[in-house]
Wavefront OBJ file of the C-alpha trace (Angstrom):
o trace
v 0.000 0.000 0.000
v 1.649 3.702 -1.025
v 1.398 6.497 1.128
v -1.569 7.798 -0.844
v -3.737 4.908 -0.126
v -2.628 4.941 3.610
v -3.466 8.657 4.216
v -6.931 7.338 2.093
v -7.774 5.161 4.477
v -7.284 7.013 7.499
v -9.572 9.776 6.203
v -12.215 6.719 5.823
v -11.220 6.326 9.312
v -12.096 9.477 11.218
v -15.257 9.790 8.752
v -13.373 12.507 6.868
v -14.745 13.322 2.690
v -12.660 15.558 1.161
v -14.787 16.143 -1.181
v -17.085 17.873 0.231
v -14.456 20.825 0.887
v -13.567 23.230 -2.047
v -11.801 25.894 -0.713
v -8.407 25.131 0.737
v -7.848 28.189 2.640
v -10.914 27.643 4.194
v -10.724 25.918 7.843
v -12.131 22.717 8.303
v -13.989 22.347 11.674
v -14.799 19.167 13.298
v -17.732 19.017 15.266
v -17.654 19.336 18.579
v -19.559 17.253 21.802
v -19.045 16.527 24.651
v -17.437 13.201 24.708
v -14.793 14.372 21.603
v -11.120 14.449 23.068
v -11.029 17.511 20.629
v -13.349 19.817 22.864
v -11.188 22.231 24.402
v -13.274 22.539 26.772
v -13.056 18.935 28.278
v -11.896 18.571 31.842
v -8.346 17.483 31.894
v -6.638 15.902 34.747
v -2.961 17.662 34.726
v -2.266 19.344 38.375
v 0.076 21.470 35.017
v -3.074 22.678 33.716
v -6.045 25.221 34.858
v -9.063 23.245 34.021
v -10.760 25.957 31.569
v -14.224 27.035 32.906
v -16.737 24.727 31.446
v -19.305 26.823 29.934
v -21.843 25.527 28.002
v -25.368 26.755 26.867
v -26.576 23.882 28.240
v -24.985 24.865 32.093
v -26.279 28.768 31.667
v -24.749 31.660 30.119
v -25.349 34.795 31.154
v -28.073 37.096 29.340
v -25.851 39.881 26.991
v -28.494 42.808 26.374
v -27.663 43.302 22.307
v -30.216 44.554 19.922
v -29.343 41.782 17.383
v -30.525 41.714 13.764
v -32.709 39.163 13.724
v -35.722 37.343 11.335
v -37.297 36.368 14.716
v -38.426 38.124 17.634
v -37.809 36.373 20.969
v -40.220 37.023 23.757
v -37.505 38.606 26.283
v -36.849 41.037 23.276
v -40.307 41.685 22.758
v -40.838 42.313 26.467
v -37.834 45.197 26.596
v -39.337 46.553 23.895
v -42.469 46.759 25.616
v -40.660 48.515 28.420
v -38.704 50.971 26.495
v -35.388 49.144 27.936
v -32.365 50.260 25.457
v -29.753 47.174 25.475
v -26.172 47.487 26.621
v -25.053 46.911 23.308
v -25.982 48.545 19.861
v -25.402 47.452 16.947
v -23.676 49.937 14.488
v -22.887 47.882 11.625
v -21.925 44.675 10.166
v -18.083 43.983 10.117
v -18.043 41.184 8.115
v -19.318 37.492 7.511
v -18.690 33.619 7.203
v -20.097 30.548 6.820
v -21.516 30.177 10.228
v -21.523 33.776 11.909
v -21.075 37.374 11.913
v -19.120 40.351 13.453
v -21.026 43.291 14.102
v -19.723 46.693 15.641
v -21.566 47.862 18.517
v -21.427 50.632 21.172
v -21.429 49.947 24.676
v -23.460 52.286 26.099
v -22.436 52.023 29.583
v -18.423 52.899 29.078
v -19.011 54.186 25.860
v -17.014 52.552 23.703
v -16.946 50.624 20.705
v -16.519 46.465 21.081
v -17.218 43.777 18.393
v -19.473 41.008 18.784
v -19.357 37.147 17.317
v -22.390 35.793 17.232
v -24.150 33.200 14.599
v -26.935 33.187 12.249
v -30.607 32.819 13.207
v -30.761 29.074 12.309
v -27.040 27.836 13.238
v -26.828 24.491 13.833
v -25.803 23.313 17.628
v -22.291 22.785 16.692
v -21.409 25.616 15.409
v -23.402 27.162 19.186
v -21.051 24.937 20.434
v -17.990 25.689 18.710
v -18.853 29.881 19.440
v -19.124 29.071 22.802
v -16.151 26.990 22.713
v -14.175 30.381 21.135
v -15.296 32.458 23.428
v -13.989 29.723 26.613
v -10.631 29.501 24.936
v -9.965 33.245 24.401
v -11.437 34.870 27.483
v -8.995 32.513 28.993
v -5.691 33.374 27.213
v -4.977 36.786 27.990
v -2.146 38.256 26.251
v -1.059 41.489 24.115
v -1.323 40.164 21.497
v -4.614 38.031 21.305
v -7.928 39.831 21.574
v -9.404 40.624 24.500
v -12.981 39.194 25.642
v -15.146 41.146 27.655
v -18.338 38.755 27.810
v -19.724 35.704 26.695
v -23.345 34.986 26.781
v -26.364 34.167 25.472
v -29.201 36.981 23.245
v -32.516 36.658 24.105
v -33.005 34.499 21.223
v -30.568 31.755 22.670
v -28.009 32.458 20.318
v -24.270 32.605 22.074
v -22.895 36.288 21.553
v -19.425 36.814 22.317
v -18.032 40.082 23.095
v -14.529 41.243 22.180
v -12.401 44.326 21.795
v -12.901 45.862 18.445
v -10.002 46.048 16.582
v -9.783 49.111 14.491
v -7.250 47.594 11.604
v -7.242 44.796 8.943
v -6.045 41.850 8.609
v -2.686 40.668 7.430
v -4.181 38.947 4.682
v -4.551 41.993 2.947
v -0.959 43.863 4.146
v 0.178 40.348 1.762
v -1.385 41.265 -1.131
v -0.851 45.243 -1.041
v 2.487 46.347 -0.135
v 1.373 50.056 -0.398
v -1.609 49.409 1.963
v -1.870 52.627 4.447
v -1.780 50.301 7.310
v 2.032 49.364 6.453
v 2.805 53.065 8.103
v 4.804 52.833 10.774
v 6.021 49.293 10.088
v 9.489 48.388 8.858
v 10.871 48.242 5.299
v 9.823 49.627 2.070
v 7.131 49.596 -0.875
v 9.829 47.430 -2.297
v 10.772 45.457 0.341
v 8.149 44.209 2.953
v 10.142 41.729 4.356
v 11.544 43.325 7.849
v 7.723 44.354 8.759
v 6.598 41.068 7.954
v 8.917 39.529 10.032
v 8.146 41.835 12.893
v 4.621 40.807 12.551
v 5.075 37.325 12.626
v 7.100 37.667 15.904
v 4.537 38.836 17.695
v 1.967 36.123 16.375
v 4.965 33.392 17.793
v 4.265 35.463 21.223
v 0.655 34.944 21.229
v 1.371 31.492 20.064
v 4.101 30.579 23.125
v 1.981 32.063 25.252
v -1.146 29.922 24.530
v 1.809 26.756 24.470
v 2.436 27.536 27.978
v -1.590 27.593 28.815
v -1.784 24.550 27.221
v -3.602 25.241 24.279
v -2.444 24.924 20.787
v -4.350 27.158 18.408
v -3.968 24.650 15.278
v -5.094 27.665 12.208
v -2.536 30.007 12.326
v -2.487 31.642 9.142
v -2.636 35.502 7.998
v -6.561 35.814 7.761
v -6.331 35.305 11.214
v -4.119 37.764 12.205
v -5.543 41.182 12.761
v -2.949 44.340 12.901
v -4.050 47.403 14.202
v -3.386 50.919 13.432
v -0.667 51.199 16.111
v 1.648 48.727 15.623
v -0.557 46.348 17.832
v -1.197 42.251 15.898
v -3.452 39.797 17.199
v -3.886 36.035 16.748
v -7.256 35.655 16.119
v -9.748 32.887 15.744
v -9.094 30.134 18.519
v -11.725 28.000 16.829
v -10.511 24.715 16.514
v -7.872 25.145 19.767
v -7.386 22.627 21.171
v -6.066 21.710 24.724
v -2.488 20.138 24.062
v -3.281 16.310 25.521
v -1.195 13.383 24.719
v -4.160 11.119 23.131
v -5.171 11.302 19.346
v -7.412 13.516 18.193
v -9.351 11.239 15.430
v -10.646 14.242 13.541
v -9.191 16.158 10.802
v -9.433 20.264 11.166
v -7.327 23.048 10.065
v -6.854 25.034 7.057
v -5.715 22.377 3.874
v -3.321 25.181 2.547
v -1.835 25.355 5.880
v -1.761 22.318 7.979
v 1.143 20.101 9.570
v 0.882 15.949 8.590
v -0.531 15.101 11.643
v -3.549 17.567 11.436
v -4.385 16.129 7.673
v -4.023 12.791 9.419
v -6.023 13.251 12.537
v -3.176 12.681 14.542
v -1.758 13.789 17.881
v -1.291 17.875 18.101
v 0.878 19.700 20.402
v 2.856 22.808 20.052
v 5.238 21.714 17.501
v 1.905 21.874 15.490
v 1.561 25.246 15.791
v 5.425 25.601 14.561
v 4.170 24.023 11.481
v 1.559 26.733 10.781
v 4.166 29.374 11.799
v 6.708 27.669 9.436
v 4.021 27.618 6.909
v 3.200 31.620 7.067
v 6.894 32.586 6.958
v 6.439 30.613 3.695
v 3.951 32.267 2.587
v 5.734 35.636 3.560
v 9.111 34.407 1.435
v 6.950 33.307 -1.797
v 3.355 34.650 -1.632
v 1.942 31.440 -2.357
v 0.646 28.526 0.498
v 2.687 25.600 1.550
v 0.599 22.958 0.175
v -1.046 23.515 -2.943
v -3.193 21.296 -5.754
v -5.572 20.895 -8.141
v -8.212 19.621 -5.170
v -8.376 19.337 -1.692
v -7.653 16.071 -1.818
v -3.742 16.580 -3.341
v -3.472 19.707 -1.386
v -3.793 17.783 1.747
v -1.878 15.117 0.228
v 1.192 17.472 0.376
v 0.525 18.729 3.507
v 0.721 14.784 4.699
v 4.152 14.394 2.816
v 5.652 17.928 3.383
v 8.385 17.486 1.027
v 11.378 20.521 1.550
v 10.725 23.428 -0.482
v 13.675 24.446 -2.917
v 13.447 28.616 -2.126
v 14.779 30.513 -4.837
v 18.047 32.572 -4.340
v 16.611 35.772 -3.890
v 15.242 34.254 -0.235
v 17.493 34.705 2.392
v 18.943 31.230 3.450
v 18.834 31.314 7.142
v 14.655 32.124 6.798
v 14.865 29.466 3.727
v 16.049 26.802 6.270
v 13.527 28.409 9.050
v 10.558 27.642 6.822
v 11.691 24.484 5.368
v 12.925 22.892 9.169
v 9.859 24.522 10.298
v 7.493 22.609 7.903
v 9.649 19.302 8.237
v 7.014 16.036 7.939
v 9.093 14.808 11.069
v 7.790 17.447 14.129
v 11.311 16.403 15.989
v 12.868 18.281 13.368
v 11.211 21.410 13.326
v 11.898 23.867 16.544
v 10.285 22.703 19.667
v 8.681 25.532 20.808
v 7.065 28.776 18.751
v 9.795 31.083 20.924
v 12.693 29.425 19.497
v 10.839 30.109 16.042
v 10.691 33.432 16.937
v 14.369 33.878 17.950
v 15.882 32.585 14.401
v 13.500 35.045 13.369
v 14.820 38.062 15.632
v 18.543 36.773 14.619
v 18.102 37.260 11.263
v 16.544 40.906 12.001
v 19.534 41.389 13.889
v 21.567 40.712 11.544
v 20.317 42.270 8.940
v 23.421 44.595 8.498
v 25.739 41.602 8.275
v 23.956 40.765 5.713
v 23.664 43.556 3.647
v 27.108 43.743 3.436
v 27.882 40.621 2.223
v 25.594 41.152 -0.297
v 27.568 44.044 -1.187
v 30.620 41.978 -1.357
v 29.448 39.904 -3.423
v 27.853 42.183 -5.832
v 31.977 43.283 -6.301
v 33.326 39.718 -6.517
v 30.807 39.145 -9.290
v 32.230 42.477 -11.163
v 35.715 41.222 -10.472
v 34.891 37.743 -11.513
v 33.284 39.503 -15.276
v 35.893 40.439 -17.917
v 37.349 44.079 -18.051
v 37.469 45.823 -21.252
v 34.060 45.884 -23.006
v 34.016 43.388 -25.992
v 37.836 42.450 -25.572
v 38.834 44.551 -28.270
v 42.337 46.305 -28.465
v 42.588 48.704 -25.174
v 45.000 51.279 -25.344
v 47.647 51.428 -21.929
v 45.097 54.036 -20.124
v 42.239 51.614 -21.049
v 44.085 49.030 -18.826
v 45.606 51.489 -16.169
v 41.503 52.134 -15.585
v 40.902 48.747 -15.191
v 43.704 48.071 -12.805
v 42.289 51.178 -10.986
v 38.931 49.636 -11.184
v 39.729 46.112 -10.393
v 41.844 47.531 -6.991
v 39.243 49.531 -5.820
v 36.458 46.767 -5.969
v 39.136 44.079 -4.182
v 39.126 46.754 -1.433
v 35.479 47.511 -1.241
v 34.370 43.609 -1.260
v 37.476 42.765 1.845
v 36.070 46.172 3.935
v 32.211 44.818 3.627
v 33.170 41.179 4.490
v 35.558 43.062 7.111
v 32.507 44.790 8.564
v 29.731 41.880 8.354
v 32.461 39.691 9.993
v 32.730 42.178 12.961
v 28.786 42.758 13.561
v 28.759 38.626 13.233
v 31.624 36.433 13.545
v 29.628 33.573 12.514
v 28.123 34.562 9.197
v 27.905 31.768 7.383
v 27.052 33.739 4.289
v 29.959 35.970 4.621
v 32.192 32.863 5.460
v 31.411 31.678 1.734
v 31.699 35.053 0.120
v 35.357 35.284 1.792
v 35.867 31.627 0.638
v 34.640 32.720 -2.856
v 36.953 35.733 -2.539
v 40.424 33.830 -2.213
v 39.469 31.601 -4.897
v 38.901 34.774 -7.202
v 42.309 35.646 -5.477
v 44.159 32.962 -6.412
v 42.742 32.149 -9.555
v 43.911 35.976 -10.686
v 47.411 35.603 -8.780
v 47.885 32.457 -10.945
v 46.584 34.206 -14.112
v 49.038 36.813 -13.200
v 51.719 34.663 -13.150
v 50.954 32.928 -16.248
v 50.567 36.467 -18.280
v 54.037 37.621 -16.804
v 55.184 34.452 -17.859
v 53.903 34.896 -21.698
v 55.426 38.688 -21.495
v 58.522 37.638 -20.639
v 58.688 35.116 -23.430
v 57.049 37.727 -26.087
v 59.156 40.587 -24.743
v 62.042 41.096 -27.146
v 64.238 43.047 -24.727
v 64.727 39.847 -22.803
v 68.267 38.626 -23.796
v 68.740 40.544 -27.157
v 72.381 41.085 -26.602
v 72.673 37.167 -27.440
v 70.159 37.806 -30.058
v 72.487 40.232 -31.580
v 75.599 37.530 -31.574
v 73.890 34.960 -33.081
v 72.283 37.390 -35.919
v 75.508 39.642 -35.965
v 77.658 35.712 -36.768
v 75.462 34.769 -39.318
v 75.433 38.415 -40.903
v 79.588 37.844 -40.852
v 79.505 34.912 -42.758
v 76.918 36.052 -45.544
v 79.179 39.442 -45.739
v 82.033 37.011 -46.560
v 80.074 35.139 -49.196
v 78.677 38.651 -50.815
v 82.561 39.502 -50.458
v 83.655 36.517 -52.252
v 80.525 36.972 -54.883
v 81.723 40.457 -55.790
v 85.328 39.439 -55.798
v 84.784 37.299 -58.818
v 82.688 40.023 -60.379
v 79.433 41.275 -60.223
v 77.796 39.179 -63.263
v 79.839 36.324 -61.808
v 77.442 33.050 -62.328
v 79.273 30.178 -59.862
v 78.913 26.601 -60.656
v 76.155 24.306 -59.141
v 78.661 22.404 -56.774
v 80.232 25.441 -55.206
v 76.752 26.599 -54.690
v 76.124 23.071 -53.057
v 79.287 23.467 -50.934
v 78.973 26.957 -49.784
v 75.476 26.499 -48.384
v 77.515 23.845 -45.359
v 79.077 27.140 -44.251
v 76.191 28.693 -42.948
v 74.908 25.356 -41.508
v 78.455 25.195 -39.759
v 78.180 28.351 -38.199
v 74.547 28.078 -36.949
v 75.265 24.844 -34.814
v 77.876 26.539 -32.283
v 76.141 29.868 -31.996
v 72.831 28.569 -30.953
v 74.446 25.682 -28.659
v 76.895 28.880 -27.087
v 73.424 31.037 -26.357
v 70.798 28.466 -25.811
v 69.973 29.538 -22.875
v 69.654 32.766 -23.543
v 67.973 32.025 -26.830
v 65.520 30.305 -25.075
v 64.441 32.552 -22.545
v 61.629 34.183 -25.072
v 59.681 33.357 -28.025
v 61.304 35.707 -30.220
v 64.412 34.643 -29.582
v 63.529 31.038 -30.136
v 61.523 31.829 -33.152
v 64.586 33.542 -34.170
v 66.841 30.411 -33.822
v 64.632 28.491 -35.304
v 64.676 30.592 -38.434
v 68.517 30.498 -38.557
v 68.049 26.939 -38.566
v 65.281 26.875 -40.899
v 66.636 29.036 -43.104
v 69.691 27.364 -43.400
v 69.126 23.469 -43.591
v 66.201 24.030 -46.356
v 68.390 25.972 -48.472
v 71.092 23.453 -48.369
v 68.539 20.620 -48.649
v 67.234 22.490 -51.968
v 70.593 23.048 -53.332
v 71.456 19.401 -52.870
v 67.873 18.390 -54.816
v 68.434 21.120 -57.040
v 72.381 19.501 -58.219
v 70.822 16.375 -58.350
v 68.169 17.160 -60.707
v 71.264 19.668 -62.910
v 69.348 22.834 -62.066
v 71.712 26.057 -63.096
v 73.250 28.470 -60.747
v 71.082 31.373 -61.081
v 67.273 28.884 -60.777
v 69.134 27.572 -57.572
v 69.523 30.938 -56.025
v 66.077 32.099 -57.314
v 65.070 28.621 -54.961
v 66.858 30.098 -52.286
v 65.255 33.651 -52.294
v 61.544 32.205 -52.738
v 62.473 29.992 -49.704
v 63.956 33.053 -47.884
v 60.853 34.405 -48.780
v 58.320 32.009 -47.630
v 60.377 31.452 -44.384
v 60.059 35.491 -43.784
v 56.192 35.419 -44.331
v 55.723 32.662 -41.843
v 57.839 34.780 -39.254
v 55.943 37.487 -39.775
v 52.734 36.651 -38.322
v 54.324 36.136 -34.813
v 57.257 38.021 -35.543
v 57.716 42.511 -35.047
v 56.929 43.853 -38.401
v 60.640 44.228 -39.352
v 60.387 40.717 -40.644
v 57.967 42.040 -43.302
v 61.357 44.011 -44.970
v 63.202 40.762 -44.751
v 60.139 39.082 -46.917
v 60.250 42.006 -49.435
v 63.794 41.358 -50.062
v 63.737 38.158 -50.753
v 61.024 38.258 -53.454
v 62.882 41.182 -54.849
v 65.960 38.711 -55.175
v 63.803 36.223 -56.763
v 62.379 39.004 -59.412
v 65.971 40.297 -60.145
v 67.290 36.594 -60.252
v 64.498 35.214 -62.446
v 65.076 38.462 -64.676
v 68.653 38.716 -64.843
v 70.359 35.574 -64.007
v 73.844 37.018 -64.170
v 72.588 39.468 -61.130
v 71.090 36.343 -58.769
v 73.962 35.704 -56.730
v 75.261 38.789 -55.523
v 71.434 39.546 -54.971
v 70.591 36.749 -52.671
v 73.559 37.441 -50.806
v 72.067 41.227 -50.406
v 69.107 39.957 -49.268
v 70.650 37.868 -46.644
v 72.392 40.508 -45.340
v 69.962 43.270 -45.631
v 67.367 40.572 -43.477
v 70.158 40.128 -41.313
v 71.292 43.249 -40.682
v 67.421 44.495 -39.776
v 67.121 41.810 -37.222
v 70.845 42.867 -35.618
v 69.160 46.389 -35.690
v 66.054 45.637 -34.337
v 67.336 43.961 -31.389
v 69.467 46.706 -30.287
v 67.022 49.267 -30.655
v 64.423 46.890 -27.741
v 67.762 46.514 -25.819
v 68.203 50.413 -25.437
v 64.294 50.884 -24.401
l 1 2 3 4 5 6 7 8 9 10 11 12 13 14 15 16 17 18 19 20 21 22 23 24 25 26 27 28 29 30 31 32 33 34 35 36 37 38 39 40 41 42 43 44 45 46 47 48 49 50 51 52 53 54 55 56 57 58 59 60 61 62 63 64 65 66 67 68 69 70 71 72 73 74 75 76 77 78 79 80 81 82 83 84 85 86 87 88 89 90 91 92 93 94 95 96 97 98 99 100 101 102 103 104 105 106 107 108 109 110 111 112 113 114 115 116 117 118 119 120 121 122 123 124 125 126 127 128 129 130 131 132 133 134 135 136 137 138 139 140 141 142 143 144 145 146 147 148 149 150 151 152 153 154 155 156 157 158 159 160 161 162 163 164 165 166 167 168 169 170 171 172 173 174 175 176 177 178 179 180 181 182 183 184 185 186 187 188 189 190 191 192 193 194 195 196 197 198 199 200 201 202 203 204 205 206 207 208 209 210 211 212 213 214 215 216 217 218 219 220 221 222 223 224 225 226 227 228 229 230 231 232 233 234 235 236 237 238 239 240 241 242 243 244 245 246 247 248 249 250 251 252 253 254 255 256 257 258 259 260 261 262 263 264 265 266 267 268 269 270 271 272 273 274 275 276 277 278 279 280 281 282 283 284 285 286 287 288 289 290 291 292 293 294 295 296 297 298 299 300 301 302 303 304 305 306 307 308 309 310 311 312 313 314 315 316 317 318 319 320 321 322 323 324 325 326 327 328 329 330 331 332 333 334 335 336 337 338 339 340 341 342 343 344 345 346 347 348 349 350 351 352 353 354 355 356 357 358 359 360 361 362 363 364 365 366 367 368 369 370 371 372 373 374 375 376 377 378 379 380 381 382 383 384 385 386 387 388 389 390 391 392 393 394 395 396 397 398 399 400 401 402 403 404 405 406 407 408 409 410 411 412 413 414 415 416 417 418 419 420 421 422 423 424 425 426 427 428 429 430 431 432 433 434 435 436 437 438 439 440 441 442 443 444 445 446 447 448 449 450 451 452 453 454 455 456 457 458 459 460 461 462 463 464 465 466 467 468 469 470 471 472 473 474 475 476 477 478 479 480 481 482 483 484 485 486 487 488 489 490 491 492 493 494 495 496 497 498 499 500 501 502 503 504 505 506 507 508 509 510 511 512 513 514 515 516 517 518 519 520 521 522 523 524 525 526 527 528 529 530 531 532 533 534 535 536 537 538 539 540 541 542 543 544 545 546 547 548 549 550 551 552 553 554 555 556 557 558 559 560 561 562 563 564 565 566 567 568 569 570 571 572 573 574 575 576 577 578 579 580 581 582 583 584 585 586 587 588 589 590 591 592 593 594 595 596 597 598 599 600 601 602 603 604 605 606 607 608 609 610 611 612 613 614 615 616
């Protein structure tokens, strides 16, 4: 059997149809005799308790003079009439309505005041006399700020129970949910925009009422913001002690409450006691976080289905976590999870007041680890060196501004567990950057061409010696001078000679950045491919002058790679080259003593280049 068919049956049980309730934040209410364990007004043996006075209409009420609306007229009424007699108690107007009674305004002549009066219909039914009566017990006998006073509790004329309360000049906080502009927020804490504080100030003093009824022994069991009345001076009052009940350690076998509301074991019909009440409170503060109910469905049946199960509620980030917890520990299926009395429930709620400040400045930190956590520099475009001396500035003024608010909310409370993850969050930013850092100095340093250019300037400067030797030797034997194919093939060793010892001698050096290895490696490149074309080029009986036109477009091809990584110099070196090839290819007589000026123009740029970054 699943839990759905066991919660089934025990409605069966305690004779409860769920069908025949549409509304579910309506309250259900049991009825009520004399030999139900859920009268409140049952004698209870406990030396703990104060039996409640054990009124009933059947023991005598006293008579309440009220000039009642009415489609009847008794004979006592008709007999003060008669008289002339004006009652006690005139009605001024109706203050509103339910299923089974009213609540009228009246003045009371005698201390001339205003009071409200409870009473029911002409024709209600003797449970709900019953159940007035029972209200009126229950109340009169909790007396507390913040429940409503009851001056009297009798019987009209027509035999209907009238019960007579303060009047409570406010509304209810029903409606302070739905309108956060309402004119009764004045004098309440927070803002149009953010309720949240007064609500919470509210609800404290409902978890008074509540305690306070705990420690009489009565659990009120429909807690919920219809019945909580706020007045116009910062005064709240649990209403409606309907369905109390006195807190007894026996099952209750009948199901009451409001569906939208109520803990497992009241959907059950279960044992009650104050952790009960927690549930309801637990169940408001929800209500307060999301402005929906706890348990909600398509029909009562599912609604109380949930309130049965009580699965945790996943809060959405905007909701502080400490209330988030409150509500969902609060509203726990277990009731030895949830707080074990309504004061405790109102303490986590007076911490997190308290520590509202703490708070707020976490949530200021973390507003400015977010920003430091987002990419500077708008769309990552090319940013000029004020560009990133504003960002610097930017990005060291919001590191100091997020370590002063954690600094502050850690000092108004040490134990802030949000602020203890923002700081967490805030080293990890921290160390990711010092890392980053360390890895961008790294890839400076190996793209900065200052770093070891005097060894740069050997190694090109060596090379540049040998190719003025060849151009030498070239322009000894005449400017037209075409040399053979083999000498060709044997003077392109000479550079390959010179390259090995000069980049073993500055290794080190050369590899300290990427220019200088890229530079290496186009000594090397350079040199091995030419002499690898020359020997392809003998093989297959090209002439002189094609296998220096090779060499240039080679030279060439080299210096266009180079230049995509490579400073712009490298660009020249490209442009002599082809210009070697063009003059070779034109004038074959010209070719060698042209690739040899190309060599040593290319050469000569990069020894030139490299002193100019060592001097800045």
């Amino acid at each position: 059997m699943d839990e759905l068919e066991t919660v089934v049956t025990r409605w069966r049980e305690v004779g409860f149809d769920a069908t025949v309730v549409t509304d579910p934040r309506a309250t259900i209410r049991a009825p009520l005799d004399t030999d139900s364990p859920m009268a409140p007004l049952v004698p209870i043996a406990s030396a703990a308790l104060t039996p409640l006075p054990a009124f009933s209409l059947e023991t005598g009420l006293p008579h309440i003079s009220v000039d009642l609306p009415s489609t009847f007229t008794s004979g006592q009424e008709a007999d003060d009439k008669a008289r002339g007699a004006r009652p006690e108690l005139e009605i001024q107007g109706l203050l509103g309505e339910g299923g089974m009674g009213r609540v009228f305004v009246a003045r009371q002549r005698s201390l001339d005041r205003e009071v409200a009066i409870k009473t029911l219909r002409d024709r209600a039914s003797p449970n709900d006399r019953r159940a007035l009566v029972a209200e009126g017990a229950v109340t009169g006998y909790l007396e507390h700020p913040s429940i409503i006073p009851v001056h009297a509790l009798g019987v009209h004329a027509d035999g209907r129970p009238v019960l007579v309360m303060k009047r409570v000049d406010g509304v209810s906080w029903h409606d302070l949910l739905r309108d956060s502009s309402h004119p009764a927020w004045e004098g309440w804490a927070g803002t149009p925009g953010d309720r949240l504080p007064g609500h919470l100030e509210i609800l404290m003093h409902v978890c008074n009422a509540a305690h306070y009824a705990h420690s009489r022994g009565i659990v009120h069991l429909d807690i919920k913001p219809q019945n909580v009345l706020i007045g116009r001076f910062g005064d709240v009052y649990l209403a409606d002690f309907g369905i109390a009940h006195r807190i007894v350690a026996a099952a209750t076998a009948r199901i009451c409450g409001t569906p939208a509301y109520m803990a497992p074991e009241m959907a059950t019909g279960d044992e009650v006691d104050a952790r009960t009440d927690v549930y309801l409170l637990g169940a408001t503060l929800h209500e307060v976080l999301t402005g929906k109910s706890r348990h909600v469905g398509d029909h009562i049946a599912a609604v109380m289905f949930d309130a049965v199960t009580s699965p945790a509620f996943a809060y959405a980030a905007t909701v502080p976590t400490d209330l988030a917890a409150l509500a969902n520990r609060s509203t726990a299926k277990d009731r030895d999870e949830r707080p074990k009395t309504a004061a405790l429930f109102r303490t986590a709620l007076a911490d997190h007041l308290r520590h509202k400040t703490s708070r707020a400045l976490v949530k200021s930190a973390t507003d400015r680890i977010a920003k430091l956590r987002a990419p500077l520099g708008g769309d990552g475009g090319e940013r000029d060196v004020h560009d990133a001396r504003d960002e610097s500035r930017e990005t060291e003024l919001l590191l100091a501004e997020a370590r002063f608010a954690l600094a502050q909310a850690f000092e108004q409370w040490p134990e802030n567990p949000e602020a203890k993850k923002a700081e967490v969050a805030l080293e990890a930013h921290l160390s990711a950057r010092r890392a980053r850092s360390a890895e961008l100095e790294k890839i400076a340093r190996l793209l900065d061409p200052r770093v070891a250019a005097r060894q740069r300037i050997y190694a090109i400067g060596g090379m540049a010696i040998v190719t003025s030797a060849m151009l030498a030797n070239a322009l000894g034997q005449g400017l037209r001078h075409i040399p053979e194919p083999r000498w060709l093939f044997r003077a392109s060793f000479l550079p390959c000679i010179v390259v090995i010892p000069l980049t073993l001698a500055f290794r080190r050096q050369l590899s300290a950045s990427t220019i200088n290895k890229q530079a290496a490696f186009l000594l090397w490149a350079g040199s091995y491919s030419i002499c690898i074309s020359r020997a392809l080029d003998l093989r297959a009986g090209t002439a002189g002058p094609a296998m220096l036109v090779h060499d240039s477009m080679i030279a060439a091809a080299l210096a266009a790679f180079a230049a995509a990584t490579l400073p712009r110099w490298v660009w020249a070196s490209f442009a002599f080259f082809v210009t070697s090839a063009v003059v070779g290819t034109l004038d074959p007589a010209l070719a060698h003593v042209a690739f040899n000026v190309a060599v040593g123009g290319a050469l000569m740029l990069g020894v030139l280049f490299a002193r100019e970054k060592m001097r800045s």
